[in-house]
N, CA and C atoms as an extended XYZ file, in Angstrom:
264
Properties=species:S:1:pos:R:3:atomname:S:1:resname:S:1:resid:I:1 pbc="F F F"
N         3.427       -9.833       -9.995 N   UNK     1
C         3.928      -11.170       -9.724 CA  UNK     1
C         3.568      -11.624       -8.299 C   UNK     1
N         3.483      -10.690       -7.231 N   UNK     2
C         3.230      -11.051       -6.011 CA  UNK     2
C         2.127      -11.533       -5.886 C   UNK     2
N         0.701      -10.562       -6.103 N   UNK     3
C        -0.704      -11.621       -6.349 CA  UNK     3
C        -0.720      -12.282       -6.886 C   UNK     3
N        -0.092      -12.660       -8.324 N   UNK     4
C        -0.294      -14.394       -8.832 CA  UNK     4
C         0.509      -15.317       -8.322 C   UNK     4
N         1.651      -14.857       -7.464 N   UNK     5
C         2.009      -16.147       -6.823 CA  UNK     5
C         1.440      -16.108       -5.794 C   UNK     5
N         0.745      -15.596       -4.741 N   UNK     6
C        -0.792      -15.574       -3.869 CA  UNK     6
C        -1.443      -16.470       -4.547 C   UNK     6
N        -2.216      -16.228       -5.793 N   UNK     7
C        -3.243      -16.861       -6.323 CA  UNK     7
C        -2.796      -18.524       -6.423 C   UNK     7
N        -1.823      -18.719       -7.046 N   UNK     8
C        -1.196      -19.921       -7.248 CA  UNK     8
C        -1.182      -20.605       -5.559 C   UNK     8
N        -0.603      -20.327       -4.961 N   UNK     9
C        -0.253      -20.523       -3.233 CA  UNK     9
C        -1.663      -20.999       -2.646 C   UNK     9
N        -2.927      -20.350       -3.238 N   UNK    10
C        -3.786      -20.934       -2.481 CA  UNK    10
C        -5.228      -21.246       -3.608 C   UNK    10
N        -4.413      -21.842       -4.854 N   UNK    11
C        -5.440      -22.434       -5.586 CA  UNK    11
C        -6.264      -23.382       -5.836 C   UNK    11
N        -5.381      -24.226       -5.020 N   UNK    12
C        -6.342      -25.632       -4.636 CA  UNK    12
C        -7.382      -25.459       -3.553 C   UNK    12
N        -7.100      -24.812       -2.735 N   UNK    13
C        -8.073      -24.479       -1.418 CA  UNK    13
C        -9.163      -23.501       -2.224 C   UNK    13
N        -9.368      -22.700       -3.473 N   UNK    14
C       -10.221      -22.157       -4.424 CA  UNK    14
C       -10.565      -23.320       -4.598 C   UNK    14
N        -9.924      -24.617       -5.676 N   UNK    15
C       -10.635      -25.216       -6.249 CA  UNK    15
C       -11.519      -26.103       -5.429 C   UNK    15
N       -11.522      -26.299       -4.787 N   UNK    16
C       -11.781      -27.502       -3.805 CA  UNK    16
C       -13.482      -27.100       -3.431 C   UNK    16
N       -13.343      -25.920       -3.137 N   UNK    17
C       -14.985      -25.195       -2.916 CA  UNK    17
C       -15.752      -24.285       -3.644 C   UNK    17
N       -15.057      -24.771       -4.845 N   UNK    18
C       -16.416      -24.369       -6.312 CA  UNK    18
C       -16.317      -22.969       -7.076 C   UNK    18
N       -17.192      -22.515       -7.353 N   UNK    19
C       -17.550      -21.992       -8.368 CA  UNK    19
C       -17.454      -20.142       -7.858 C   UNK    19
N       -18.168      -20.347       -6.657 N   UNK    20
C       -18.480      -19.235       -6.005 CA  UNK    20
C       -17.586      -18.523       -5.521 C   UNK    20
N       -16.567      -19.609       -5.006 N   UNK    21
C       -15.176      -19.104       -4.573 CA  UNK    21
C       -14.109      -18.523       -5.134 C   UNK    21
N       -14.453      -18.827       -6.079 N   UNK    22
C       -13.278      -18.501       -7.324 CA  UNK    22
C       -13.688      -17.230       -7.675 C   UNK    22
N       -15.171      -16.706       -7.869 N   UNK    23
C       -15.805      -15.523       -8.563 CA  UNK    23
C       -15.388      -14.510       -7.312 C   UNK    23
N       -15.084      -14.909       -6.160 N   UNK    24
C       -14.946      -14.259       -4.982 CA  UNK    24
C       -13.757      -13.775       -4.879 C   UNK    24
N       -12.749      -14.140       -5.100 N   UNK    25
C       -11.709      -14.335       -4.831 CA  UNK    25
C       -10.768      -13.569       -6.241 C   UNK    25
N       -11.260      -13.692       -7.338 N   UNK    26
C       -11.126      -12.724       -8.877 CA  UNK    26
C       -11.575      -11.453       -8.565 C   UNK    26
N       -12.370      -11.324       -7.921 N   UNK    27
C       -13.086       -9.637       -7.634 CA  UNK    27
C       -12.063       -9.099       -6.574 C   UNK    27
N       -11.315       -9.966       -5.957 N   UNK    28
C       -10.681       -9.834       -4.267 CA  UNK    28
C        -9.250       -9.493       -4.803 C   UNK    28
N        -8.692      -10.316       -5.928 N   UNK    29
C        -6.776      -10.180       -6.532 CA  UNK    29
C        -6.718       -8.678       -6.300 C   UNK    29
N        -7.930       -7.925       -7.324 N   UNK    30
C        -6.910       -6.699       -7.613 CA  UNK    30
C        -7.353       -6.021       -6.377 C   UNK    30
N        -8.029       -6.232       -5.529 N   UNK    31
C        -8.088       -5.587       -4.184 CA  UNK    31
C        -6.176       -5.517       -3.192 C   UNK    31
N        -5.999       -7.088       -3.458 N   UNK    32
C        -4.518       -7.244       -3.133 CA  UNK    32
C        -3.607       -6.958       -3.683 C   UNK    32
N        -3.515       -6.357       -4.887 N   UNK    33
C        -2.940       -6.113       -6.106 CA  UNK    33
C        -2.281       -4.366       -5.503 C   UNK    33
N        -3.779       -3.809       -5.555 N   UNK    34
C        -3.664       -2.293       -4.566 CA  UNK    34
C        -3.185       -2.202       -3.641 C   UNK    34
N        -3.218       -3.098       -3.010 N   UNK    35
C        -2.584       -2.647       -1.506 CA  UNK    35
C        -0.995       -2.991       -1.473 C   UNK    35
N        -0.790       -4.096       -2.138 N   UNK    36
C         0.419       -4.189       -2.461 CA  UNK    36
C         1.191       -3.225       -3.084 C   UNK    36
N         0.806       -2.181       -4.282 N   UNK    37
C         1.429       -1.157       -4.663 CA  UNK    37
C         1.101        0.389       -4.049 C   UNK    37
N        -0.168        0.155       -3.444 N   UNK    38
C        -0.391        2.115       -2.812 CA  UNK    38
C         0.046        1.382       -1.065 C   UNK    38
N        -0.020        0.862       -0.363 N   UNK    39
C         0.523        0.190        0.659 CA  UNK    39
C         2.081        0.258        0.701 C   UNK    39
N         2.421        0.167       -0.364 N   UNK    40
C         4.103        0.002        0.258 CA  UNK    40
C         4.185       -1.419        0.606 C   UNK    40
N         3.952       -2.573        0.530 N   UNK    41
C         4.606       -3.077        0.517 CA  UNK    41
C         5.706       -3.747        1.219 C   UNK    41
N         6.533       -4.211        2.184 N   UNK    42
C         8.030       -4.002        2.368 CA  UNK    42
C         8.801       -5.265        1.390 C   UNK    42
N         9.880       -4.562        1.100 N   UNK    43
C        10.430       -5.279       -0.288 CA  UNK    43
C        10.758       -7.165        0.457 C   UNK    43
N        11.326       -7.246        1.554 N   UNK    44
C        11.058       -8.516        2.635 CA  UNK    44
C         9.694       -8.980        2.158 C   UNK    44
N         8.876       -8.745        2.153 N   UNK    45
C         7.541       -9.289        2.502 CA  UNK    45
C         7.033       -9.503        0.510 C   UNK    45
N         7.447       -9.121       -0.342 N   UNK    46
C         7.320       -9.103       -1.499 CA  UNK    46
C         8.513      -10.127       -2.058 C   UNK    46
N         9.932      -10.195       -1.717 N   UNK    47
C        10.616      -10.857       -2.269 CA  UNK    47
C        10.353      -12.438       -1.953 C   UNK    47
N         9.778      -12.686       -0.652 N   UNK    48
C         9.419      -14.080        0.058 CA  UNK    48
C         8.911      -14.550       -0.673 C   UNK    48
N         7.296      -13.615       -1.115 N   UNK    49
C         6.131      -14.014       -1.570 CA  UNK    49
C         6.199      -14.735       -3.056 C   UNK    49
N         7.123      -13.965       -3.564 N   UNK    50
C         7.605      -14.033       -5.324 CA  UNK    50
C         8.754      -15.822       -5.132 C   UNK    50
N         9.406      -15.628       -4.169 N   UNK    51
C        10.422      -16.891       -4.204 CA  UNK    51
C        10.091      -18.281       -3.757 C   UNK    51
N         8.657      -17.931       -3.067 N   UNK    52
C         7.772      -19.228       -3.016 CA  UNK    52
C         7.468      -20.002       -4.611 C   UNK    52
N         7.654      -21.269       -4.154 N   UNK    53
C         7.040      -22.273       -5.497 CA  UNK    53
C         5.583      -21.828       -5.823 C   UNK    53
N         5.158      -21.848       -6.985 N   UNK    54
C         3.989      -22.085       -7.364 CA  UNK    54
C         3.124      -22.956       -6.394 C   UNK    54
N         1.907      -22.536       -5.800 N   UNK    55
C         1.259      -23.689       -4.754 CA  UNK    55
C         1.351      -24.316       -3.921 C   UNK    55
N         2.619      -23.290       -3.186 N   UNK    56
C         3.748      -23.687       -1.928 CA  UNK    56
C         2.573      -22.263       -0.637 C   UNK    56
N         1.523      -23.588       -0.279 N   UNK    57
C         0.949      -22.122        0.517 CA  UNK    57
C         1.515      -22.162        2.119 C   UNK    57
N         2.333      -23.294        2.643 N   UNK    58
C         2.923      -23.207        3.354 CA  UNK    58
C         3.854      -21.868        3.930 C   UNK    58
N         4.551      -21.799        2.464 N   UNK    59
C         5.748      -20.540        2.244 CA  UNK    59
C         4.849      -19.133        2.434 C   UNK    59
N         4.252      -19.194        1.659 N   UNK    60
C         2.778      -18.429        1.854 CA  UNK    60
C         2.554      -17.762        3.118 C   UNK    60
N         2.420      -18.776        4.078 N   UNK    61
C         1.637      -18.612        4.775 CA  UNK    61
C         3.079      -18.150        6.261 C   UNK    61
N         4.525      -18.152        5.326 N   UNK    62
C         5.555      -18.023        6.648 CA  UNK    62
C         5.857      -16.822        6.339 C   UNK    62
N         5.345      -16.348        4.655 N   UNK    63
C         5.600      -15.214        4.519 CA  UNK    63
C         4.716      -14.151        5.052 C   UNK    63
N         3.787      -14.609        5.723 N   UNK    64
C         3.049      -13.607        6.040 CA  UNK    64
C         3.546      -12.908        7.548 C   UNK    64
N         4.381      -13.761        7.968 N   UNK    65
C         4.633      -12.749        9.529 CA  UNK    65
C         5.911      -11.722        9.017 C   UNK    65
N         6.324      -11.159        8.333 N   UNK    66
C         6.893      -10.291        7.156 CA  UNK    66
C         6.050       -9.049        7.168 C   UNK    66
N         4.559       -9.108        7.160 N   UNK    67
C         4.273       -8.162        7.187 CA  UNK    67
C         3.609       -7.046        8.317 C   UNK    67
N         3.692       -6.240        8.311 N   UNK    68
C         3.150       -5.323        9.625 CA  UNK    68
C         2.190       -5.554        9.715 C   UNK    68
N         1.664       -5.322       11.151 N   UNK    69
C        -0.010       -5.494       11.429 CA  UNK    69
C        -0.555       -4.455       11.089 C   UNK    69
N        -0.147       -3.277       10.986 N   UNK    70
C        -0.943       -2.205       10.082 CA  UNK    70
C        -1.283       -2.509        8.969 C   UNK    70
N        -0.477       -2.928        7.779 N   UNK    71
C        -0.575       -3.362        6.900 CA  UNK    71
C        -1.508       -4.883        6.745 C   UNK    71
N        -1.506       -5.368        7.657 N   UNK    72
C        -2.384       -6.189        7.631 CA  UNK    72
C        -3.941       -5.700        7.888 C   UNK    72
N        -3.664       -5.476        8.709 N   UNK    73
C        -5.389       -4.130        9.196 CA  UNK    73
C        -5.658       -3.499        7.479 C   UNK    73
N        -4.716       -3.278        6.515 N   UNK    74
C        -5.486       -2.338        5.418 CA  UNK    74
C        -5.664       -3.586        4.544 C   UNK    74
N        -5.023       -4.491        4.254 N   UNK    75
C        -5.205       -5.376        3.595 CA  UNK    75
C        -6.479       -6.267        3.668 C   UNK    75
N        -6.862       -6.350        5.253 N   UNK    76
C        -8.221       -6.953        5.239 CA  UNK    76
C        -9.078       -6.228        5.107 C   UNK    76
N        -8.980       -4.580        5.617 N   UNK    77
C        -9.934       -3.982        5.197 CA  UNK    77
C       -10.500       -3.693        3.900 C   UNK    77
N        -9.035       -3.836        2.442 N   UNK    78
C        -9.759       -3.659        1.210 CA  UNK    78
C       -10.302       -5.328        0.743 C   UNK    78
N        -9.900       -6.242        0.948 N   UNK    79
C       -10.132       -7.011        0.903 CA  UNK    79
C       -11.701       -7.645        1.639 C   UNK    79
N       -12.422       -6.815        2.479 N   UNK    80
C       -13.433       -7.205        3.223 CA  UNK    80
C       -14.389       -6.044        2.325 C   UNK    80
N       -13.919       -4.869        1.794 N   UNK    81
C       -14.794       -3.908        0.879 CA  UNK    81
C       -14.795       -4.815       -0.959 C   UNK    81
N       -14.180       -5.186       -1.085 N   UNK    82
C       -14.109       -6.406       -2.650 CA  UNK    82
C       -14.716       -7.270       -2.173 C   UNK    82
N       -14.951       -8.143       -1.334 N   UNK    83
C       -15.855       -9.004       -1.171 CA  UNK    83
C       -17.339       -8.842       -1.493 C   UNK    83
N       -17.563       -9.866       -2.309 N   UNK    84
C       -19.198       -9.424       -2.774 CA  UNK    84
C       -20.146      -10.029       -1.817 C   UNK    84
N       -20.003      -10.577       -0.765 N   UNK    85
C       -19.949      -11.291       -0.004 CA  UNK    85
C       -20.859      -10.783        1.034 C   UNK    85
N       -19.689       -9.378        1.548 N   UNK    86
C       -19.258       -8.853        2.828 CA  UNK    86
C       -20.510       -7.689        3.041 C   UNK    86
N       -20.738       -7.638        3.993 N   UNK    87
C       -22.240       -6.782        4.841 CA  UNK    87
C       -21.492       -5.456        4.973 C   UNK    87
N       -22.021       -4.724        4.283 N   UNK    88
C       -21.439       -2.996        4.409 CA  UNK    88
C       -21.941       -2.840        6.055 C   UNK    88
């Protein structure tokens, strides 16, 4: 529930820049998906995320100081290895 209300939170900013973004960003969920469950998580930083409206990326985006900067450091890092994008 936490990545699809992510996904929802910042779906217009997907739609808005096409095709490519979206294929980017589907390969990228279950990257966030993982880190959210082998990460830990903190139940704070998961309950925010879930009690945001659908496409509320504001909330989104207040929920993110919730989480540790460690946890942020692993999150971009799996998230920068799912990118099809991203320069090994």
């Amino acid at each position: 529930m936490v990545v699809q209300r992510v996904q929802q939170a910042v779906q217009k900013q997907i739609d808005a820049v096409g095709s490519d973004a979206k294929t980017m960003i589907a390969k990228m969920m279950p990257s966030m998906q993982a880190a959210c469950v082998e990460d830990q998580w903190p139940a704070a930083l998961t309950q925010c995320i879930v009690a945001g409206k659908p496409g509320d990326l504001a909330a989104l985006q207040s929920c993110n100081a919730l989480m540790p900067k460690d946890l942020q450091d692993k999150l971009q890092k799996r998230m920068m290895m799912a990118n099809p994008l991203a320069k090994p």
